[in-house]
N, C-alpha and C positions, 0 to 999 in steps of 0.2 A: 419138890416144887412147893408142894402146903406149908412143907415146914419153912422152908425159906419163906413166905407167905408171912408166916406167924410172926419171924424174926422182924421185918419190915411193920410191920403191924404193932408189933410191942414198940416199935419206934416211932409210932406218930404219923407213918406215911399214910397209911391206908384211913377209911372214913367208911359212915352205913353203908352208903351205896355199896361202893366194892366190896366190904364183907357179906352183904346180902347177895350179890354176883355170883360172890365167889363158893358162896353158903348151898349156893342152887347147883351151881355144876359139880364138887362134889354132892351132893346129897342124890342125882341124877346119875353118877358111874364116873365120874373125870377122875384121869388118872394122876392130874395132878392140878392146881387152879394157882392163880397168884398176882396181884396187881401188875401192871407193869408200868414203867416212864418211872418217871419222877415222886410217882404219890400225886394224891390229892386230887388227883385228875379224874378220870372216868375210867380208864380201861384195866382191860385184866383179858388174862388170856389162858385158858385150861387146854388141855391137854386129854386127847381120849383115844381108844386102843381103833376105833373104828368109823369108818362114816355113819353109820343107824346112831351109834351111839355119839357123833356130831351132831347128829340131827336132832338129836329127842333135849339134849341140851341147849342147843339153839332154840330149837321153840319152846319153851318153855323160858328161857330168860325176854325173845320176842314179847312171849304173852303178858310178859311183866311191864310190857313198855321201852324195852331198851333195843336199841341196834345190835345186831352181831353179822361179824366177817368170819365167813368159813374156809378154812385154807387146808389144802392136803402140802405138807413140805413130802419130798422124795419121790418113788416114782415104785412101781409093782414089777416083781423082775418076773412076773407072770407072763 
């Protein structure tokens, strides 16, 4: 997902913002970070093994000033 990240990024899509985003949730355990849409835009969207580790990423981009939406995809066959 980073490297895909990178590839889009050598192309022109991505901008400070989103490499700064995206700089925070890996640098914080994301298993994986990367623009999404179009480019140029605002969002990106990381990937992480856990919710604490959802969590401590989200605040920490919050604390930065920016929005984030937290999503669980799947379900626990617990």
């Amino acid at each position: 997902m980073t490297a895909h990240h990178h590839i889009l990024r050598d192309l022109h899509f991505s901008h400070e913002r989103l490499e700064f985003l995206i700089h925070i949730a890996n640098l914080h355990g994301s298993l994986g970070a990367k623009l999404t849409g179009g480019g140029r835009g605002g969002y990106m969207v990381a990937l992480t093994a856990n919710p604490r580790q959802q969590k401590i990423i989200a605040r920490v981009i919050e604390n930065e000033g920016f929005k984030t939406l937290r999503v669980v995809i799947g379900t626990s066959s617990t």
